[in-house]
N, C-alpha and C positions, 0 to 999 in steps of 0.2 A: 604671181601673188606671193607676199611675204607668209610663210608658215611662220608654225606656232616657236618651234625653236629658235628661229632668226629674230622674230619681232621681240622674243625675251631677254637677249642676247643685246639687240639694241636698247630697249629697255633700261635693262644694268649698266650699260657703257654709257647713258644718256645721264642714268641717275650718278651714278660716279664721275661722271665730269661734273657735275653740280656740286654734290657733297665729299670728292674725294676720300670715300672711308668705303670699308667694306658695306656691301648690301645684304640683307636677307630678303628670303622667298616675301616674310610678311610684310616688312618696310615694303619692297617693291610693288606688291598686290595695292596697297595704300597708296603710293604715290600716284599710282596711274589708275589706281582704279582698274585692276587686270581684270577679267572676269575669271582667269581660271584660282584654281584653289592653291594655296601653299605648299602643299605636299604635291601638287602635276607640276610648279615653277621650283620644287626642288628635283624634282623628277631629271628635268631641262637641264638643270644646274647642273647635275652631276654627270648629264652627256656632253656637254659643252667643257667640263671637267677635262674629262677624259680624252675630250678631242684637241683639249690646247688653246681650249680660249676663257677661260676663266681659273681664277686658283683662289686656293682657301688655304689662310697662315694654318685654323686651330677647324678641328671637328665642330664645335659649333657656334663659330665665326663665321659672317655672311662671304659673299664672295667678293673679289675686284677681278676686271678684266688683266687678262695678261698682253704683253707689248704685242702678240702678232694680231689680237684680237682689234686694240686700237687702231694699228695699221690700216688692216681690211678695212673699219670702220672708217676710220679716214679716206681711202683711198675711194670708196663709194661716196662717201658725203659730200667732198670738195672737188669734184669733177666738171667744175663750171667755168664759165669766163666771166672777167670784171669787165665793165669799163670802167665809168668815173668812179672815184675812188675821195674821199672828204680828209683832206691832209690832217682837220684839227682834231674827227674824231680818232685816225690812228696814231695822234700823239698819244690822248689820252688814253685809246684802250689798249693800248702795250702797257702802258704801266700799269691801269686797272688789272688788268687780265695777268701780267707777268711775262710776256711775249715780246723777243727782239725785232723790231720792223726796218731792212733796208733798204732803202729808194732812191734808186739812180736814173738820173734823166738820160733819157734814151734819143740820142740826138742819128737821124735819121741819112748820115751822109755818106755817099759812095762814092768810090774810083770815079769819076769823068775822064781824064787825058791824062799822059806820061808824054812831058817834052824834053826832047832829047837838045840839050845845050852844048855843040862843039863837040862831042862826045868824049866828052870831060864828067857832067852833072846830066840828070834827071829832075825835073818837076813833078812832080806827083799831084797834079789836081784832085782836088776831095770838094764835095759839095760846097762847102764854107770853109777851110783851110787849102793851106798847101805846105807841102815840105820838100827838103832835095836832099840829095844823096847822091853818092858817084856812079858814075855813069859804069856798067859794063853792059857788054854785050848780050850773053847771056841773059842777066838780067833784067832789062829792055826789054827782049823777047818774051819772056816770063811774065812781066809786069802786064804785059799789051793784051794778052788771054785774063787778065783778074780786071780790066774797066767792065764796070756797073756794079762790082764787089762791094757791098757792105763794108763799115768800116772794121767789124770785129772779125769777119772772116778774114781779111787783110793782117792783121795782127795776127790770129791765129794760125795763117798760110804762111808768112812769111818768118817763123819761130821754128814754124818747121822745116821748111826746107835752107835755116842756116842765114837768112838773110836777117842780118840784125839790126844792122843801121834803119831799115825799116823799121822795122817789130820796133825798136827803142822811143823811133821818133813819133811811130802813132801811139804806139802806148802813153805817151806823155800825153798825148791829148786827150785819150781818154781817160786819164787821170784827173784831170782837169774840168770832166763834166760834176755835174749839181748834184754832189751827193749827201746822204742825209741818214741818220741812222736815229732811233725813235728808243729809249729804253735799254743803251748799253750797258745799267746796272744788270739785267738779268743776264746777260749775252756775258760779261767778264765772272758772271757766278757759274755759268756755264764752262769756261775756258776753264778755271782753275778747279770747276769738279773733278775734269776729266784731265786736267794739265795736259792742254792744247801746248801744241809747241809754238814758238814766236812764228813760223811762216805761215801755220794757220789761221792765228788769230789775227797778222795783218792782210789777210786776205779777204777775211770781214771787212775788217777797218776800215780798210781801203777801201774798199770796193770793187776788188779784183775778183772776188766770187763772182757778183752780178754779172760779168763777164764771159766768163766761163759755163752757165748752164742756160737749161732752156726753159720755158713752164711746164712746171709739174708738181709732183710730190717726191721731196727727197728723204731717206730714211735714212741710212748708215752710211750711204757715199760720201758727203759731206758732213755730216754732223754727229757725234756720238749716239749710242744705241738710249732706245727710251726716248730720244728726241724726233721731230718734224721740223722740214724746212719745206714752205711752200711757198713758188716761183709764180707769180704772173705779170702780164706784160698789161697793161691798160693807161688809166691819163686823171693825173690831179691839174683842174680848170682844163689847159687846152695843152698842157705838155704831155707827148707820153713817155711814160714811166717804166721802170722794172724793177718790181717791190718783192721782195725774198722774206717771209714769215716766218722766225725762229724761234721755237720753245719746245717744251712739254708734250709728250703726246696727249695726258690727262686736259688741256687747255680747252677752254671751250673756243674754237676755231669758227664752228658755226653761227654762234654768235658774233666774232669780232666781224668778221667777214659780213654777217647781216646788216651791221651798224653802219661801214663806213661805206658800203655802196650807197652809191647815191642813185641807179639807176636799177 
């Protein structure tokens, strides 16, 4: 059961995603209808203070939550899975809301066979393409342990252990899948708050993020402090997808996320 400290806690972090301004004891009493008194919700205030999740600019200025406070809050609120997902309401509520949305279609293809041509060339069967590259031995070998591999592990194995002709020639195609980005005015206000460098910012662009992580909640790895990036893997009509959520931690996330499920 939520105590009294935590539900106030959520509370202010709820009322502050709405009104973005500091809150007092008595606004908040009002808005929800608290039963306890102003003076036990400053009581709160000022443990919640001390503990690093709320701050106050002036003495008697109401409170805003501070970044590790939203975090937490986040990280409990958004712990679900999507599936369908309404492409036209996340056009519109990235821009309503002010939130970057990227969505790369997630095309489902693995290693099948490696045919060894004259041992000269390699074929590289992929579910729906193929590619070739020269033939060695080693490599052959190598290759024959990665059939049923996913296309992005493929990419990601082969970068690392130096084989590039590979890595180059699936990377192209996966360059090449459906991608789509919802709201890049707020994502280049982003860039140039923090002056992202150019291989950061074409990693959005691209779509070379989407590739590189997994679903979750990302906080400082990828994206400057004060920001969220949330990963999920689900499907607009019958394609699926992997949509990466970029903005503000202040953003009302619950909401957008309410809106465009369709299920």
């Amino acid at each position: 059961m939520i105590d009294k400290k935590e539900f106030l806690l959520h509370s202010i972090i709820k009322a502050y995603i709405e009104h973005l301004e500091p809150i007092g004891s008595t606004q908040l009493k009002s808005m929800y209808d608290i039963a306890y008194s102003p003076a036990t919700i400053r009581g709160y205030f000022k443990k919640l203070g001390d503990e690093g999740f709320l701050a106050q600019e002036h003495v008697s200025s109401g409170r805003t939550p501070t970044t590790e406070a939203l975090k937490l809050y986040w990280t409990n609120k958004l712990n679900f899975k999507l599936n369908f997902v309404d492409e036209d309401a996340i056009e519109y509520l990235s821009k309503h809301i002010g939130i970057t949305v990227f969505v790369q279609e997630q095309k489902s293809d693995t290693l099948k066979d490696i045919l060894n041509v004259e041992n000269r060339y390699m074929i590289l069967e992929f579910s729906s393409f193929s590619i070739t590259v020269k033939y060695t031995d080693m490599l052959y070998r190598f290759l024959s342990d990665m059939r049923g591999l996913e296309l992005i592990h493929i990419v990601n194995i082969s970068k690392q252990v130096g084989a590039y002709e590979i890595y180059e020639k699936v990377s192209l195609h996966l360059q090449n899948k459906n991608f789509h980005i919802y709201n890049t005015k707020d994502f280049f206000s982003l860039a140039l708050r923090f002056d992202l460098d150019e291989k950061s910012i074409n990693s959005f662009l691209k779509g070379k993020i989407l590739d590189s992580i997994d679903e979750g909640l990302y906080f400082d790895e990828i994206i400057p402090e004060g920001y969220i990036g949330i990963c999920h893997n689900c499907k607009i009509k019958n394609n699926d997808i992997k949509m990466l959520v970029v903005g503000e931690l202040s953003k009302d996330y619950e909401y957008f996320f309410n809106k465009i499920s369709m299920i």
